[in-house]
C-alpha positions as CSV (number, residue, x, y, z in Angstrom):
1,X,-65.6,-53.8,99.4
2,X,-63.1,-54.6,97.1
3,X,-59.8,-56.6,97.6
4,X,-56.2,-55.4,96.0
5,X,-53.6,-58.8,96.2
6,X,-50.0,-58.1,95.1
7,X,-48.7,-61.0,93.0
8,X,-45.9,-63.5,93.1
9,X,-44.6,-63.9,97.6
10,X,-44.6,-66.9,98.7
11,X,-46.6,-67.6,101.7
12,X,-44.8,-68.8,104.8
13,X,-45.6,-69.6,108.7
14,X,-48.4,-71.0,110.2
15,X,-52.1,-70.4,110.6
16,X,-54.9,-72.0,112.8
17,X,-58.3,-72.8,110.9
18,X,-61.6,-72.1,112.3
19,X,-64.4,-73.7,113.3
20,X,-66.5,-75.0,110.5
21,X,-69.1,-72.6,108.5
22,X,-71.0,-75.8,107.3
23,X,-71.5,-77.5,110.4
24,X,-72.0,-74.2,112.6
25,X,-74.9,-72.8,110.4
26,X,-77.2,-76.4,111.5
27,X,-75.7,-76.9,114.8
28,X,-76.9,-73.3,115.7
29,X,-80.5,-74.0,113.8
30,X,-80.5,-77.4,116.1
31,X,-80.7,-75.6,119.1
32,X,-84.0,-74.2,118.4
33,X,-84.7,-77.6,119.5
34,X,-83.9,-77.5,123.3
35,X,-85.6,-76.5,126.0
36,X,-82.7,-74.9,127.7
37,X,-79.7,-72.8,127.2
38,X,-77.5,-74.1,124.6
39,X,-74.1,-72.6,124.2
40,X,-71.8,-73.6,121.2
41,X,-67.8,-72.2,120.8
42,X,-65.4,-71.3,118.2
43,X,-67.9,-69.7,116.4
44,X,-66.2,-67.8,113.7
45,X,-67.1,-64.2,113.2
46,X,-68.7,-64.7,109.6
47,X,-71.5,-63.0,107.7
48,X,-73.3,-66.2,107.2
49,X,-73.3,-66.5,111.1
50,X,-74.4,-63.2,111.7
51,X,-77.5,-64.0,109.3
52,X,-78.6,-67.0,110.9
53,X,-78.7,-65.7,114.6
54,X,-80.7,-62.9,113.3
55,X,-83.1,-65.2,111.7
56,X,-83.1,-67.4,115.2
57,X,-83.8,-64.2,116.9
58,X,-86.5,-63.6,114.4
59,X,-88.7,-66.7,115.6
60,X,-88.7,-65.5,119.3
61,X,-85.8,-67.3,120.6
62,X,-82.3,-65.2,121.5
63,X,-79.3,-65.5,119.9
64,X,-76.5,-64.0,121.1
65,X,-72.6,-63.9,120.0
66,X,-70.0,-63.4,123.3
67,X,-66.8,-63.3,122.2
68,X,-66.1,-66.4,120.2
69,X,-69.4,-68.1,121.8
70,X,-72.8,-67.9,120.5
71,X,-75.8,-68.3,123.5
72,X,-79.1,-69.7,122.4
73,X,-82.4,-69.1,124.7
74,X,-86.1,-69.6,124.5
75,X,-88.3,-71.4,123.2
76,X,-89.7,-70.4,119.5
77,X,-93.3,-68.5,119.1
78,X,-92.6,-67.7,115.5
79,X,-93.3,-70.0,112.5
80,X,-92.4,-67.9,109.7
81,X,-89.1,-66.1,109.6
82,X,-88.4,-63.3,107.2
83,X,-88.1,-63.2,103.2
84,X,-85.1,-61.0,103.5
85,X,-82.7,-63.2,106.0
86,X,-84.2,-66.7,103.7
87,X,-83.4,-65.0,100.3
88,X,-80.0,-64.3,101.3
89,X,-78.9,-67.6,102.6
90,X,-79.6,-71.4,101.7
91,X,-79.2,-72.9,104.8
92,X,-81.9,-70.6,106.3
93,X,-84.4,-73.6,104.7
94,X,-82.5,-75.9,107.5
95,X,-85.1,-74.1,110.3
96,X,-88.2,-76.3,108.5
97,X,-87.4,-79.8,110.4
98,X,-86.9,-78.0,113.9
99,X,-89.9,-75.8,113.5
100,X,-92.2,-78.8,112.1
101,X,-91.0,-80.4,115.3
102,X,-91.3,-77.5,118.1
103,X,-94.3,-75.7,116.5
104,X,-96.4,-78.0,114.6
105,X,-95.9,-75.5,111.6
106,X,-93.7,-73.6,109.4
107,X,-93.7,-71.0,106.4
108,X,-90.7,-70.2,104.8
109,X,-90.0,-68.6,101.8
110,X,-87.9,-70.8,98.7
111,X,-84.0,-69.9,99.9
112,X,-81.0,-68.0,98.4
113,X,-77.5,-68.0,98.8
114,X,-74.6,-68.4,96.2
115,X,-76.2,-68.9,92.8
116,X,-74.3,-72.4,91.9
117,X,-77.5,-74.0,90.5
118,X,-80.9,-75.2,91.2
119,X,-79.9,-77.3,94.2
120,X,-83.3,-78.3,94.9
121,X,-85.4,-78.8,98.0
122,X,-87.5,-81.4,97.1
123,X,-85.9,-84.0,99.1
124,X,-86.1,-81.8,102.5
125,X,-89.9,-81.4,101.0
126,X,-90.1,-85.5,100.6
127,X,-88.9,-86.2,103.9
128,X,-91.0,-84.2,105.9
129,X,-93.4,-85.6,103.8
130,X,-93.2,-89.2,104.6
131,X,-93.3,-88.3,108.0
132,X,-96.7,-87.2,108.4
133,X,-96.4,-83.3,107.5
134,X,-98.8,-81.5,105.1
135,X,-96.4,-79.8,102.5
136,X,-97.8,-76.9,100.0
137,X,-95.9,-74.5,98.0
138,X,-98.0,-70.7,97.3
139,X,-96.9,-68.4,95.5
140,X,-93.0,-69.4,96.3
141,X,-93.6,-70.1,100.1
142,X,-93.2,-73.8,101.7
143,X,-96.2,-74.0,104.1
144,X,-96.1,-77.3,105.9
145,X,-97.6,-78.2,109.2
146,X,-98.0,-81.8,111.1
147,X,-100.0,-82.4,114.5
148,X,-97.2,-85.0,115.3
149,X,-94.4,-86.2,113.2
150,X,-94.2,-89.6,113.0
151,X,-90.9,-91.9,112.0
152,X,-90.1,-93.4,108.6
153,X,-88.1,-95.0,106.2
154,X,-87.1,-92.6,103.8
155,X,-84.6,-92.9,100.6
156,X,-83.0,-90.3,99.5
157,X,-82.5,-89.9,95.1
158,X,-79.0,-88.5,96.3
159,X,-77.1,-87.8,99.6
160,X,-78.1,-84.5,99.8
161,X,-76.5,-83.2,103.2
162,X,-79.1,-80.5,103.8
163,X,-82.0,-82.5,103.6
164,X,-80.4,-85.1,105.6
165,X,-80.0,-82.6,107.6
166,X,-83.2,-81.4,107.8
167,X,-84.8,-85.1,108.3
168,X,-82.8,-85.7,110.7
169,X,-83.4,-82.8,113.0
170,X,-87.3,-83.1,112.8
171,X,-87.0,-86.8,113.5
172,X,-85.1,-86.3,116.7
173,X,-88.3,-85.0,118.3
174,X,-91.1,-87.5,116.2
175,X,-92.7,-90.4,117.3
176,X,-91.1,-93.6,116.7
177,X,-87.9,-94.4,114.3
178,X,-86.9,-93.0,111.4
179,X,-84.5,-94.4,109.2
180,X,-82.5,-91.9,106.6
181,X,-81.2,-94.3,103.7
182,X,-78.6,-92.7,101.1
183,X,-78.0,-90.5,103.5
184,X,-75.1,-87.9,102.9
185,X,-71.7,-88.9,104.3
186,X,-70.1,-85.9,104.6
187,X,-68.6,-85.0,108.5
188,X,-71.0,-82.0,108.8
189,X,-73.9,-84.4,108.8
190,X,-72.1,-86.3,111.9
191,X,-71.0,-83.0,113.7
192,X,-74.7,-81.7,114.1
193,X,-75.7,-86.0,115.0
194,X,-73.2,-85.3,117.9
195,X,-74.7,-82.2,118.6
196,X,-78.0,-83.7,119.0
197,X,-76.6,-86.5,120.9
198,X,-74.9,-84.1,123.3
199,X,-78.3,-82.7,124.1
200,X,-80.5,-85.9,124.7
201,X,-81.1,-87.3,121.3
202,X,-81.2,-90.8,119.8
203,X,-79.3,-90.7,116.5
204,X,-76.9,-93.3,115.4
205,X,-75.0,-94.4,111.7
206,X,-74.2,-91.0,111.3
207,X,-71.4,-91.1,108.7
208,X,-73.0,-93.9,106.9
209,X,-75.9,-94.3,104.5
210,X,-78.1,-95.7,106.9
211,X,-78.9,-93.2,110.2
212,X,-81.3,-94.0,112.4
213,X,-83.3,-91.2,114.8
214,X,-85.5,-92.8,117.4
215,X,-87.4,-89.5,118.6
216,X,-87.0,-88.4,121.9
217,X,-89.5,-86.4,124.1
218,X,-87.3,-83.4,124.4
219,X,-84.0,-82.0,124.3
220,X,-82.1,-80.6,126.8
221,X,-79.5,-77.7,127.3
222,X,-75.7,-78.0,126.7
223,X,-72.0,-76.5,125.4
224,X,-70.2,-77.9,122.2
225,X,-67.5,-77.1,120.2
226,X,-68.1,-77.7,116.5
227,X,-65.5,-79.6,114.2
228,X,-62.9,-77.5,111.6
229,X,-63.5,-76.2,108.8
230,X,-62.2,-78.8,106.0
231,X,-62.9,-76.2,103.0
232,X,-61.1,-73.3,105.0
233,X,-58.1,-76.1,105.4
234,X,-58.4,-77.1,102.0
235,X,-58.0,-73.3,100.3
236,X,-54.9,-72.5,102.5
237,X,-53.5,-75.4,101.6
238,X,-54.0,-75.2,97.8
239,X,-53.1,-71.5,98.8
240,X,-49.4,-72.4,100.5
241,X,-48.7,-74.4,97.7
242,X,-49.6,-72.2,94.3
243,X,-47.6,-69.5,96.0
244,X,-44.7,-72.0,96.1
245,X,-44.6,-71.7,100.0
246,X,-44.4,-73.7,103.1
247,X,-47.0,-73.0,105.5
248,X,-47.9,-75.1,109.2
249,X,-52.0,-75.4,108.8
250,X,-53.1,-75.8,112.4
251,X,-56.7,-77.2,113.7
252,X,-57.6,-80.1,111.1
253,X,-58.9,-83.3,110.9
254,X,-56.8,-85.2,108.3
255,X,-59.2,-87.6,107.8
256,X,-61.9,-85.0,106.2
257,X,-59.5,-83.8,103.6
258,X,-58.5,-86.7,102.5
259,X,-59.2,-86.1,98.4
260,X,-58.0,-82.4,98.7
261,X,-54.3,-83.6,100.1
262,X,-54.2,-86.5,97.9
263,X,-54.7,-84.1,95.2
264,X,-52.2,-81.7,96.3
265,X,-49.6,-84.8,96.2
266,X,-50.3,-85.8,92.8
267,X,-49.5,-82.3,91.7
268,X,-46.1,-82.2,93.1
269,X,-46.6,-80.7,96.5
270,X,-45.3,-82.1,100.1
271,X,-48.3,-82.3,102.7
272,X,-46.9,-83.5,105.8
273,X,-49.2,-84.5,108.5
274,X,-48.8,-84.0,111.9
275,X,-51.4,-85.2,114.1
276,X,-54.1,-82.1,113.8
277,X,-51.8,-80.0,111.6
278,X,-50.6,-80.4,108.1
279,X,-47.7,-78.7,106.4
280,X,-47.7,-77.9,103.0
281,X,-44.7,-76.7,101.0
282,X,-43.9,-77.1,97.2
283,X,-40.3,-76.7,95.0
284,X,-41.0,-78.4,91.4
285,X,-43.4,-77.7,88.7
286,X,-47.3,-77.9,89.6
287,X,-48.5,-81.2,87.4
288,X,-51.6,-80.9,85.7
289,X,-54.7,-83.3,87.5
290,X,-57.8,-85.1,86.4
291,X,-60.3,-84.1,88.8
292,X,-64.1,-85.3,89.4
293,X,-66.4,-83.3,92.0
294,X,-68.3,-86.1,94.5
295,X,-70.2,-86.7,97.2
296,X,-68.0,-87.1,100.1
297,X,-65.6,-89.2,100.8
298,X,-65.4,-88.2,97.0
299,X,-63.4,-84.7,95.9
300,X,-65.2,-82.0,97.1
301,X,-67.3,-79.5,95.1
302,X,-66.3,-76.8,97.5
303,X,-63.0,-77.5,96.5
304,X,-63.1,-77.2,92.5
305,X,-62.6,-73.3,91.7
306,X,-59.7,-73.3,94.0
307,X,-57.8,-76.1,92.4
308,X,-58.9,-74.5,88.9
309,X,-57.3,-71.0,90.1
310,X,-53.8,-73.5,91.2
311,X,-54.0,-75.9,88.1
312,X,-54.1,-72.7,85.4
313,X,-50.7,-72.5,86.3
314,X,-49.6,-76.7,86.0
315,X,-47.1,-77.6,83.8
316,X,-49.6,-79.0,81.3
317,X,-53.1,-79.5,80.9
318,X,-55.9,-80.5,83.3
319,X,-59.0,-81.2,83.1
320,X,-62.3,-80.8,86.1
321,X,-65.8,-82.6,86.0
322,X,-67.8,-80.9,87.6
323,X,-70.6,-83.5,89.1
324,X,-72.5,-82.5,92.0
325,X,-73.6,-78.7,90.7
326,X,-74.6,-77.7,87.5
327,X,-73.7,-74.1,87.5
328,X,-70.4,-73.7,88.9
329,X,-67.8,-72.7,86.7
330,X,-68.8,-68.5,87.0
331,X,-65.2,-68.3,88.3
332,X,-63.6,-69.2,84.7
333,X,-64.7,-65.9,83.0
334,X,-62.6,-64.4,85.5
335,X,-59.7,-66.6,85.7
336,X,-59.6,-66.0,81.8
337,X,-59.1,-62.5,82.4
338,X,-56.1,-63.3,84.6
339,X,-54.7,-64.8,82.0
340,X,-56.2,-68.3,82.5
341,X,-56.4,-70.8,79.7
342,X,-59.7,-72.5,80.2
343,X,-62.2,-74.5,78.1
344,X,-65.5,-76.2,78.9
345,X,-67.3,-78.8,77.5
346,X,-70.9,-78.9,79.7
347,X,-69.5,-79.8,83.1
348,X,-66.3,-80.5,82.2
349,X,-63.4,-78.0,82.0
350,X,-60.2,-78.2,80.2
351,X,-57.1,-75.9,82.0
352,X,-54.0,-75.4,79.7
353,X,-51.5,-74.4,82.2
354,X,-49.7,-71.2,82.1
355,X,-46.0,-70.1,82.9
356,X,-47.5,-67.2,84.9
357,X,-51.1,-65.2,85.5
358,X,-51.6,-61.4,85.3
359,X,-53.3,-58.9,87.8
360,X,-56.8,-58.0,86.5
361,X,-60.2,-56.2,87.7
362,X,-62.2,-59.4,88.5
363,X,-65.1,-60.2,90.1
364,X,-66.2,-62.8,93.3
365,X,-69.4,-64.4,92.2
366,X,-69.8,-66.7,95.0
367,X,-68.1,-67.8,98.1
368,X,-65.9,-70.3,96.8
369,X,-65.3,-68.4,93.2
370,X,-63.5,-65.5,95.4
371,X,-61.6,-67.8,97.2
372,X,-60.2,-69.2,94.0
373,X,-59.6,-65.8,92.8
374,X,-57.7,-64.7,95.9
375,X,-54.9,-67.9,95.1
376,X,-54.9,-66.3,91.6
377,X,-54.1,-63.3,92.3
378,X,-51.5,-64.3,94.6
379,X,-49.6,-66.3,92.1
380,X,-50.2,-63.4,89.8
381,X,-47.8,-61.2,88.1
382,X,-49.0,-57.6,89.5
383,X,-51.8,-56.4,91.4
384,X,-55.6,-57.9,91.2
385,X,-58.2,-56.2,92.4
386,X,-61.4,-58.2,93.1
387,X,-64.8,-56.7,94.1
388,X,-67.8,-58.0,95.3
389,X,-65.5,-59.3,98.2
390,X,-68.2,-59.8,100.5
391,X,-68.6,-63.3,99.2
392,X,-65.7,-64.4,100.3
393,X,-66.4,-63.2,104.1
394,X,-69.4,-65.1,104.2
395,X,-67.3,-68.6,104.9
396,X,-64.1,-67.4,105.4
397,X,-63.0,-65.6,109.1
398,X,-60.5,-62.9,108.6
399,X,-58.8,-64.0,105.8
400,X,-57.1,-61.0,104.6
401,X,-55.3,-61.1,108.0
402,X,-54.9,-64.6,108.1
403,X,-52.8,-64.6,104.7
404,X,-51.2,-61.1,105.5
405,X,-49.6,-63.0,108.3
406,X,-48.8,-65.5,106.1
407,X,-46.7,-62.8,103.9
408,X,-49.5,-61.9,101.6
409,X,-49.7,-58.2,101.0
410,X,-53.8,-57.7,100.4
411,X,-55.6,-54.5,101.7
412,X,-59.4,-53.9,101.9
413,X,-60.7,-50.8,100.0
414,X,-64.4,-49.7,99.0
415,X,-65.7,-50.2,95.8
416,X,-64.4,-47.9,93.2
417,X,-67.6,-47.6,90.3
């Protein structure tokens, strides 16, 4: 599908975020390790959701989406789900530490998902590792089995939250302690700990660099209600304020987006916070910002190619470091075609602000690129058309309503070749 934005209206009135894409996706691979019925809400009606539960349904255990609710039951008899759903999605590789745990065993295929770098799995393949599990890679399949995991200490060479992730879901059910040191910080991480938690597990220091997992026996059933999405928060905001708007962002935690409203500040804008909402409005010029991608607490990567789409239009230049991925700037090709003023050095990017941007044919190349081309193209003079849209609905729930109620004037239309 293809998306056509008219340029230049100010958003205005409020919206609620949903539940966050990034912790849902290993909260609802988590419960593959409970012996009863788990039930997690707010589940936002995403692509990337819809691809997980069919890959939980593909290892023998149902997975079923009622109404905002998604039921899991059964116990897994699979070990190897499908090339297809792995290819498509990175977070699929998140089913190797329950699997190892449940099954003894576990072949997956080397993931996809948005083509941002190499973002290796070698520490998800070190982990495992150090905790007793036999690891070879055939022909680009990860086979791995273990008789019994058994707790560690285990560094990591960088916070990655997936393996963390991963670690710490197949040390939940292993024998004795593991410690994760280095772990990632990021509030994902401690979402799917509380998850665990909620069902019987033994994890603490989630949120700092040191967690600890003594295993437990087995898990049992539950209901939760995953955090908000910070990124989904973020882009409105960045959103409200390129359009020169004032909109009420409902359903955040303040504390997550911390570097994304700091930001926002710097460059002029008001954000206003409000106990779990945030309102972001802005009159004056947008001033240009130095920005460096981090680990969290640290700016957020997520964040980058939506700030690049609000900063081509600053009142001078900026400049973005890109640190944590090596292949993210796709989106600048098509900024530049808007319009955008846009040099790069390696992983740095230089943006000489422009008095306006013009409506173009452009094209999403991952999730977060088409959510910087849809702020674009609503600060843009004219209409932009952007295809490949079905990025953008893989991590963001209804968001051509969401801004149309905002003001926006965007319309869904197939693919003209």
């Amino acid at each position: 599908m293809e998306l056509s934005i008219k340029g230049m209206t100010p958003l205005r009135g409020e919206i609620e975020i949903s539940s966050s894409k990034n912790a849902i996706l290993p909260i609802l691979v988590a419960a593959l390790l409970a012996d009863e019925s788990v039930t997690i809400n707010k589940v936002p009606d995403i692509s990337d959701v819809t691809i997980i539960n069919q890959l939980i349904n593909s290892l023998g255990v149902a997975a079923r989406m009622e109404d905002e609710r998604v039921v899991i039951e059964g116990q897994p008899n699979g070990h190897q789900p499908p090339y297809e759903l792995v290819r498509q999605m990175r977070a699929s590789f998140l089913v190797m530490g329950p699997l190892l745990a449940r099954q003894g065993k576990v072949r997956i295929t080397l993931p996809g998902g948005c083509a941002i770098g190499t973002r290796p799995v070698d520490l998800h393949l070190k982990g495992l590792r150090a905790m007793g599990a036999r690891i070879d890679i055939t022909s680009g399949d990860v086979i791995a089995s273990a008789k019994k995991l058994i707790g560690n200490h285990i560094y990591l060479d960088f916070p990655s939250v997936g393996a963390t992730e991963n670690i710490m879901m197949a040390a939940c059910l292993a024998d004795g302690t593991t410690y994760i040191e280095n772990a990632a910080l990021e509030p994902e991480v401690v979402d799917l700990a509380n998850f665990i938690n909620h069902l019987g597990g033994n994890i603490s220091g989630a949120g700092s660099n040191v967690i600890r997992i003594r295993g437990v026996r087995r898990l049992w059933g539950g209901e939760y209600t995953p955090i908000p999405d910070r990124i989904e928060a973020g882009t409105y905001m960045v959103a409200a304020s390129a359009s020169a708007g004032r909109v009420l962002i409902k359903n955040v935690v303040p504390e997550h987006i911390k570097a994304v409203t700091a930001k926002l500040k710097e460059s002029g804008a008001e954000a206003e916070e409000r106990g779990n909402q945030i309102e972001v409005s802005r009159k004056d010029e947008i001033r240009p910002l130095y920005i460096k991608t981090l680990p969290y607490p640290g700016f957020p990567t997520d964040m980058q190619a939506q700030y690049m789409a609000y900063l081509s239009c600053a009142d001078g230049s900026s400049v973005i470091t890109e640190s944590v991925f090596e292949n993210r700037f796709m989106h600048i090709q098509e900024l530049m075609r808007m319009g955008a003023r846009i040099r790069t050095e390696g992983r740095t990017a230089v943006i000489k602000g422009e008095k306006e941007l013009t409506g173009a044919r452009v094209k999403a190349t991952d999730l977060r690129a088409g959510a910087a081309l849809l702020i674009a193209g609503l600060n843009a003079r004219g209409t932009t058309v952007i295809s490949d849209s079905e990025h953008i609905d893989r991590g963001y729930e209804k968001i051509v309503e969401k801004l149309n109620a905002l003001g926006a004037q965007i319309t869904r239309q197939p693919e003209s070749h």
